[in-house]
N, C-alpha and C positions, 0 to 999 in steps of 0.2 A: 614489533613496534615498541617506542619507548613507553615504559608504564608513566603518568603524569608526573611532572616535576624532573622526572631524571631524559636530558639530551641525548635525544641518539643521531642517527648516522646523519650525517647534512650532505647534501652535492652543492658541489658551487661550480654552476656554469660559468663560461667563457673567463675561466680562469688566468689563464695567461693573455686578457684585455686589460684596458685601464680601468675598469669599474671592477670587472670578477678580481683581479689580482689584488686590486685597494681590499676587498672583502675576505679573500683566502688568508690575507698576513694579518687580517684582525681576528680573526676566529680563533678559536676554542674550542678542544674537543673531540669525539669521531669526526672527520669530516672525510671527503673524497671529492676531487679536483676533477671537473671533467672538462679536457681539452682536445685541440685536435690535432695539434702537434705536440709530442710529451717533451722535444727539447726543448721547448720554449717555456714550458711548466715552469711556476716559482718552485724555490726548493724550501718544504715547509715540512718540518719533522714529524712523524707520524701520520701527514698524511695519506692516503691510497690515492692510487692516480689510475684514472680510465680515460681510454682516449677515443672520441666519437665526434663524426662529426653530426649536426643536427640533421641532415637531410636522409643520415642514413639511420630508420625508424628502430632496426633491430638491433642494431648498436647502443643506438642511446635506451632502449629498454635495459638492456643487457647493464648497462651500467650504470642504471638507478635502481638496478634490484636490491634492495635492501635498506634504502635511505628514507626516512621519514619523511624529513624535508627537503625539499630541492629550490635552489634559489635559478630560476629562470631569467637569466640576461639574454634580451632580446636579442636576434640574430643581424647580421649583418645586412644591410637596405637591398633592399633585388626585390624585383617585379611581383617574387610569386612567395614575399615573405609569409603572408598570412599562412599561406597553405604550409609551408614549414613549419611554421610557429604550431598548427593545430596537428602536425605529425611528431613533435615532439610532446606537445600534452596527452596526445594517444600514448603513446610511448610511456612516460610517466604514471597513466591512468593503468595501464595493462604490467608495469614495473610494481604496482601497488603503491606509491607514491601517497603520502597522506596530506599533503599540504605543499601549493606552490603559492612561491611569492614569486612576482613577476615585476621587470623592470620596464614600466609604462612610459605614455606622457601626457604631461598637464592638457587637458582639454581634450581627450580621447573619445571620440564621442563618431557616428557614420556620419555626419556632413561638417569636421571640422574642416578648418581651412588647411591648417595644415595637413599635406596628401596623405604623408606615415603617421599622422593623429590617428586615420581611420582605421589605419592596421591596426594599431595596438587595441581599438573601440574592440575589434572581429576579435583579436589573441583574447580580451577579458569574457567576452562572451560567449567564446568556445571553452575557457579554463570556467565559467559558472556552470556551462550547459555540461560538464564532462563531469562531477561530482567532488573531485578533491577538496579539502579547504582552501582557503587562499587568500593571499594579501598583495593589493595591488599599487607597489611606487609609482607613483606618477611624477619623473623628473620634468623640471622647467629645461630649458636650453642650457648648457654646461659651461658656467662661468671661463671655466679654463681653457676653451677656445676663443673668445673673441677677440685674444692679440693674431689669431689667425684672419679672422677677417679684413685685418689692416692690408693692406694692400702695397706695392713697392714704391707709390706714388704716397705714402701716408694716409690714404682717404682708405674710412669705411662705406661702402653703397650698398644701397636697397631701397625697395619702396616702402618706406615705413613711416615715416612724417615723422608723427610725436607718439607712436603708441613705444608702450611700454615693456618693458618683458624682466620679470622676476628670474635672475640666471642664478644659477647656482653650482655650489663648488662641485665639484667630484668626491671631494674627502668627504664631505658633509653627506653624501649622498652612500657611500660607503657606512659611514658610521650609521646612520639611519637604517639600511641593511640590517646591518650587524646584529643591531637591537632588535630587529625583528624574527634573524634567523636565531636567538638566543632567547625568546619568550614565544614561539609563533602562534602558543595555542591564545596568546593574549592579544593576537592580532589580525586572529581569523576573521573574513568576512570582511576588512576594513581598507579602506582605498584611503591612502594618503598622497598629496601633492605634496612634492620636494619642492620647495622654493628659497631663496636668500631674502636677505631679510628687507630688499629693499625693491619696488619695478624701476627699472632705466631706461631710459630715450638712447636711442643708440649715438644721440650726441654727446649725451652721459657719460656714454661708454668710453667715448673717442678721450673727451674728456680726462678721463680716468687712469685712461694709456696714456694719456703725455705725461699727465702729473706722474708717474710710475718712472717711465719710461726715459723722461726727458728727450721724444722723440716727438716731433709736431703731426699730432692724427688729430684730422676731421673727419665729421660727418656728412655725405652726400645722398640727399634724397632724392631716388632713382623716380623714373617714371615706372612702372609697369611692364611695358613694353620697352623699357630700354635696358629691367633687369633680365627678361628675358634675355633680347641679343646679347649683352653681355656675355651670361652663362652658357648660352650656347657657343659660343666660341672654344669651350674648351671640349666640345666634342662629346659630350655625354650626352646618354640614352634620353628620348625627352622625358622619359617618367621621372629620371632624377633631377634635370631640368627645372620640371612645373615645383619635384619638392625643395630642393633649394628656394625657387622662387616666395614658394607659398610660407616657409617661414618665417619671411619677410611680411608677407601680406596678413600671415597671423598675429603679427606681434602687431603690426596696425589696425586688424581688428580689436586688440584688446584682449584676446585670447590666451596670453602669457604675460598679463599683468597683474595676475593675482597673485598676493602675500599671504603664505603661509606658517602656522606656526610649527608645522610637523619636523621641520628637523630637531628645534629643541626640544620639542614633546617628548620625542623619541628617543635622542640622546641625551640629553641634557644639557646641551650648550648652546649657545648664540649661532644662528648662521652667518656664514662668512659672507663680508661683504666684497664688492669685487676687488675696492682699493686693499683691503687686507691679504684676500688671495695674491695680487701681483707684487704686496712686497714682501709677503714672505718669500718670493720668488726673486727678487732685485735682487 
């Protein structure tokens, strides 16, 4: 292991994603890229590259053997996430792994609203119960989708009313990473909420895409019951169904309305607001 002050080996999961990949091209230093397709790996010089997938436990040992820190990006949504998620932290735990940082979300708690709030509640609780150190991101809902929720009719729907949701960038939430995977022993033990620097009404939002966009988006407050049928129209398992749904019904509880100051804290800069993410984008 690294002796204090001097960085040793880093693993940066789900590297060739939008989040691992934002985090592998800021980095610095040993590091090793663990993906599960190596074509699709970024190509970052000196890195090592290990290819695993999460489900398979002696793989992903096999290729944090030697890393101090591992930056844990959560796995991809399925029924039986938690139990993955705790077969990689075995995994880690049994690799000698000294410190994970985990990519959470706001409000993570066994009876959030949101369905995959609860997972990540079970992934922090198994990464406490398991010994490593750890630091826990908790992202708000990721700014840089909601020109996806516009819909081919211009209307955003859900049942949300007027609650709020603090979204935030992707970059902002990389950078946050970065400084954590670049000091971790300064960040042990600490759970931070990623959020922008402002909560929006999803009429906000709509708002926000025309002025951007010059393209006319509203907002439509679904009933319940009629975001269900909706979603279900397009055929997915109802577990993904209820979570679509429930993200909706968490931002109308209030539950992703909270402003945080942790990305500047962290990095040093303003978080991005939505109007500035989409024109750097124009």
């Amino acid at each position: 292991m690294a002796y204090k002050g001097e960085m040793g080996l880093i693993v940066i999961s789900g590297a060739t994603g939008h989040l691992g990949g934002r985090v592998a091209r800021r980095m610095t230093g040993p590091m090793r890229l663990l993906v599960r397709d190596a074509g699709r790996a970024p190509d970052i010089g000196g890195a090592e590259l290990a290819v695993a997938d999460y489900r398979d436990t002696d793989a992903v040992a096999r290729a944090l053997e030697g890393a101090d820190t591992v930056l844990m990006v959560s796995a991809s949504e399925s029924p039986d996430r938690v139990d993955v998620h705790r077969g990689f932290v075995d995994a880690a735990v049994a690799a000698g792994v000294g410190h994970l940082v985990y990519t959470s979300f706001v409000g993570a708690s066994p009876d959030a609203t949101f369905t995959l709030a609860r997972d990540h509640w079970a992934t922090e609780q198994h990464v406490r119960d398991s010994g490593p150190a750890f630091t826990f991101l908790r992202d708000n809902l990721y700014a840089d989708f909601l020109p996806f929720l516009v819909g081919d009719d211009g209307v955003i729907r859900g049942p949300v009313g007027d609650g709020r949701a603090a979204v935030v960038a992707q970059d902002d939430i990389a950078d946050a990473i970065t400084a954590v995977l670049q000091a971790p022993e300064a960040h042990a033990g600490r759970t931070y909420d990623l959020t922008g620097p402002a909560a929006l009404t999803l009429a906000e939002v709509a708002e926000t895409i025309s002025t951007s966009t010059g393209r006319p988006v509203r907002f439509h407050n679904e009933s319940v019951p009629e975001a269900y049928a909706s979603r279900s129209s397009y055929g997915a398992p109802d577990w993904q169904v209820e979570a679509w749904v429930s993200t909706y019904t968490a931002i109308a509880a209030g539950e992703l309305a909270h402003v945080s100051t942790a990305v500047e804290d962290l990095t040093g800069h303003p978080a991005t607001s939505l109007a500035d993410l989409l024109a750097r984008r124009s």
